[in-house]
N, C-alpha and C positions, 0 to 999 in steps of 0.2 A: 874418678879413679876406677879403674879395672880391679877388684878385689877377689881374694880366693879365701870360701868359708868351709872351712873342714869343720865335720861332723855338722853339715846345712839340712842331712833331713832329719834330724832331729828336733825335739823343745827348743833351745835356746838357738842351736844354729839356723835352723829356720828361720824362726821371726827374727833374729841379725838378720839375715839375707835379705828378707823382705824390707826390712826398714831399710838394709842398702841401698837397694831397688828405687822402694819411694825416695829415696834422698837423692836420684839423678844416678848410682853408680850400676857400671857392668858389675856380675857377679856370675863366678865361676863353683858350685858346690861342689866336693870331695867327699865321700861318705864310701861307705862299705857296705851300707844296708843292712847293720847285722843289728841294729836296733833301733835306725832310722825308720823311714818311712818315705818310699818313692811320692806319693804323693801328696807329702807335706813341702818338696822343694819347689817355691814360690815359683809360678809363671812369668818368663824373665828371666831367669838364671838357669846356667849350660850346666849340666847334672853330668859328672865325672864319677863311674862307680868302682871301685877295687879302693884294697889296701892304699889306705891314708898315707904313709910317706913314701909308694911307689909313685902312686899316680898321680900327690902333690909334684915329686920330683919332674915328673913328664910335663904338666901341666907350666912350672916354671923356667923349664929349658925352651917351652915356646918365648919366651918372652911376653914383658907387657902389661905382669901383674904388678902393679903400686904395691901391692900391703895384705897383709893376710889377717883374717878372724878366726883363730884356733880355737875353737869347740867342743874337737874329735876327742871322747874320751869314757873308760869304763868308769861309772860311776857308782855302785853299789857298796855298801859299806863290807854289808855282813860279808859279799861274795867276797870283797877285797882281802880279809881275813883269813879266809877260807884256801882263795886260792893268788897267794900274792904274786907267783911268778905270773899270771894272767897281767894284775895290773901292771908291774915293774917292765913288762913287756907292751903290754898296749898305751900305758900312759908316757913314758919316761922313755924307751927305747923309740917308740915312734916319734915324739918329740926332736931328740938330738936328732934324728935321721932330719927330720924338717928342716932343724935348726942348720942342717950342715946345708943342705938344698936352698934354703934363703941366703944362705952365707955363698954358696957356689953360683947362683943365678944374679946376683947384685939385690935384691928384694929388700928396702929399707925400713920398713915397719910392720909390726907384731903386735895385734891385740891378743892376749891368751886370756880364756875364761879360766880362771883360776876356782881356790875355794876357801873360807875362811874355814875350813877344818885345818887348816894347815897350821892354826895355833891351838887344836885342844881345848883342853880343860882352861881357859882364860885365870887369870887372878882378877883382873877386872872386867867392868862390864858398862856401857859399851866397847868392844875392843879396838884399840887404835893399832897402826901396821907396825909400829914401832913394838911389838907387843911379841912376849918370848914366842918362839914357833916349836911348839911339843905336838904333836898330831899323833892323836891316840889310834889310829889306824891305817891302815897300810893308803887307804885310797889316798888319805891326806896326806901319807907321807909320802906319793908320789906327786901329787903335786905340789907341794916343796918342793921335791928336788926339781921338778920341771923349773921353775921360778927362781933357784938357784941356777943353774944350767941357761936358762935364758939371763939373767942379770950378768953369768960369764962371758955368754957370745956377744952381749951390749957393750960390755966393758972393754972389749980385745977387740972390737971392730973402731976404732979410731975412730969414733962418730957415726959410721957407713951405715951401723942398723942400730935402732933404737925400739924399745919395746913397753910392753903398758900390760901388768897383769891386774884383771878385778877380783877380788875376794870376795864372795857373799855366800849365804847359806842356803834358806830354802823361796825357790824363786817358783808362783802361783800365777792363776788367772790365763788368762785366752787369749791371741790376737784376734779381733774381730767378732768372739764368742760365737757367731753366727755365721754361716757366706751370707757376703749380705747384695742387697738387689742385682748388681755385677757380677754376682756370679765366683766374688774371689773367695774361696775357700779358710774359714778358720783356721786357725793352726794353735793347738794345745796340747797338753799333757796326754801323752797315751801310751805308757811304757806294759811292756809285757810283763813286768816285775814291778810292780807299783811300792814302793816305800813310803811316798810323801804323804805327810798328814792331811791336807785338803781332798786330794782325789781319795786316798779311802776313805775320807767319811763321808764323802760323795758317793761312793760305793754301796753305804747304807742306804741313801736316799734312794737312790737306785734299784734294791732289791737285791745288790749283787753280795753284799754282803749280811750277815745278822745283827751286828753292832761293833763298834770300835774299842777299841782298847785304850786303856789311859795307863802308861806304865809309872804308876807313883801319883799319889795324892797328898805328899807330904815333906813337898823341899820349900825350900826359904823361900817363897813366891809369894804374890797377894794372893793367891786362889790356891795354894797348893800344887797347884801341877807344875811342869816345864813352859820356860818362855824360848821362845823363839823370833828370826827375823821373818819375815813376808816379806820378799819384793815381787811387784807384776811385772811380768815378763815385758811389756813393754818399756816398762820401765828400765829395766835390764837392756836391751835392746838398745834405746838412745844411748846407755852409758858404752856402750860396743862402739858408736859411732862419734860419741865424744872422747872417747880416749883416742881415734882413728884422725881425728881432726885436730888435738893435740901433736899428735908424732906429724902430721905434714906440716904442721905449723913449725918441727925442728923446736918443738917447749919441751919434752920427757928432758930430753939431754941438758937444760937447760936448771932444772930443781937442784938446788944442791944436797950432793951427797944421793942422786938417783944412780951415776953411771950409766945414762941414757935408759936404763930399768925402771920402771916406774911402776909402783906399788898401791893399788888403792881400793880400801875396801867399799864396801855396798851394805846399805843396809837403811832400815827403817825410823831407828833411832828410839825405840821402845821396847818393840816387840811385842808378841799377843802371846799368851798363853793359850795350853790344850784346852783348857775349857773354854776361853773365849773363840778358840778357833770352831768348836765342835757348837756353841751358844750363833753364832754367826751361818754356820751350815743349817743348822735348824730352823732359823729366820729366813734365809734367803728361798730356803726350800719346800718350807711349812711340812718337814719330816719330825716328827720326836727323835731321830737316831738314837736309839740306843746306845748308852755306854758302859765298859764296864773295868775297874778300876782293878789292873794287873800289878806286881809287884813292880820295883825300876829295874830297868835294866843295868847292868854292868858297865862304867863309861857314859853312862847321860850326866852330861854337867845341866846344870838346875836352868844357869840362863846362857843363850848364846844371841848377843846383839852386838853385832857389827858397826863401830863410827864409822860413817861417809861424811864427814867434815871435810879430808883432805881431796874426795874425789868433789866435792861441792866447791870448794877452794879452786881448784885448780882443772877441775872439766867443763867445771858451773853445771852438774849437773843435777839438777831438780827435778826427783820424783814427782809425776802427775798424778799416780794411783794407790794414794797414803790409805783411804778408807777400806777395812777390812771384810765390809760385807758386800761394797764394791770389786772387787779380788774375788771372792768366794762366788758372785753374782754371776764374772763371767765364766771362772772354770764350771760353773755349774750350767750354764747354757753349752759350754761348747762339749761340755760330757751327755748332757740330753740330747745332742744334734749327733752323738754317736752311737747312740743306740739302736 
């Protein structure tokens, strides 16, 4: 298939791309560059730069595109917060624009990377997709509404386009950790605005930072701290191209009670806690990191793990990179290879 990956020089849109690539597909990137990275778009795919639903639209009035891997998205919590028409405008206003552009070009398939922020504070835990959707902040609640908004164009398109959103939380580790003898270039985590709990406490290791922060040593957890999902990006990756081989198969429309929408979360099935995360950074790096124990923040639920029963059901698909010091191993090669 001919695929088009918005937000491809990115983390996750990248490594999609590449996994396209290696799975036999053309691949056409869409990105803006405003927090991608040009030379993260895999060698092999035709790099398209401007405004995401301009020059998706240009891109699909040529004809020829099968199916898109929606990527393109602002993702910062606090910022979301801060400044919402930002995201209400780059996540949800660029969306429908696409959505009307696949709807206008004939384009029949939609993987959108989704987020399971989109259900909040959980009552239970692992979270199944059937699970209330309260999204305690603006980013989450823009991707809701994306997710409603694409379940609407599924439902009013008579069959004609069907779509596949994944839900996960925090997605780690490296493609390739290293360019390895060939010369093909790693691709990981490198945001100007770093959030995620792995690369800062890689940070430490690093020198770049003093030591890490643990916000709360004292919620309902075995260890005290917050638990959380890890998936490896590669990981992540296959499930982009397993939901993508679903929708040609004509299976999303086919689940009862999907409306050709098809909902499925990602996740580990455990989760690791901050101090197992920052006990695992220390090993793989032989750093002490330093930590030092902040009060919680406002809105941290204690645990946030994601059921991928029904994407294992029904994508078949099975994470290869469950081990957490294996995760940590490679963002922390492909972080020393950027130094």
């Amino acid at each position: 298939m001919t695929l088009m990956v918005t937000g491809g020089a990115g983390y996750v849109g990248s490594v999609c791309a590449r996994h396209l690539l290696d799975a036999g597909h053309d691949v056409v990137v869409v990105d803006d560059l405003t927090t991608g990275h040009r030379d993260a778009v895999p060698e092999g795919a035709r790099l398209e730069v401007g405004d995401v639903a301009e020059v998706a639209d240009e891109v699909l009035s040529s004809g020829g595109i099968d199916g898109v891997v929606h990527c393109a998205a602002r993702s910062l919590v606090g910022e979301s917060t801060e400044q919402p028409a930002k995201y209400w405008h780059g996540n949800v206003v660029t969306t429908v624009a696409l959505l009307d552009a696949l709807r206008r070009h004939g384009v029949p398939r939609l993987v959108f990377s989704s987020s399971a922020a989109t259900y909040g504070e959980p009552e239970s835990s692992p979270i199944p997709e059937d699970a209330p959707t309260r999204p305690t902040n603006t980013y989450g609640a823009t991707k809701l509404a994306v997710d409603l908004a694409i379940a609407n164009y599924a439902a009013a398109s008579g069959g004609a386009f069907a779509a596949v959103s994944l839900r996960y939380f925090n997605v780690a580790g490296a493609h390739g950790a290293t360019s390895d003898a060939t010369g093909v270039p790693a691709l990981g985590e490198r945001h100007t605005v770093e959030t995620h709990l792995i690369p800062l406490v890689l940070q430490v290791a690093l020198g770049q930072r003093e030591e890490i922060a643990v916000y709360g040593d004292d919620w309902p957890t075995p260890d005290g701290t917050c638990v959380r999902d890890y998936i490896h990006i590669d990981d992540l990756a296959e499930a982009h191209l397993l939901a993508l081989d679903l929708l040609a198969r004509g299976e999303a429309a086919e689940v009862e009670g999907s409306g050709g929408h098809l909902v499925c979360n990602l996740g580990n099935g455990t989760g690791f806690s901050v101090r197992e995360v920052i006990e695992a950074c220390r090993r793989v790096t032989g750093h002490p990191i330093p930590a030092r124990t902040a009060p919680r923040r406002a809105g941290d639920p204690g645990v946030l793990v994601a059921s991928s029963t029904r994407a294992r059901d029904l994508l078949g698909w099975k994470p290869a990179h469950t081990d957490l010091d294996g995760i940590v191993a490679d963002a922390w090669a492909f972080a020393r290879s950027r130094v």
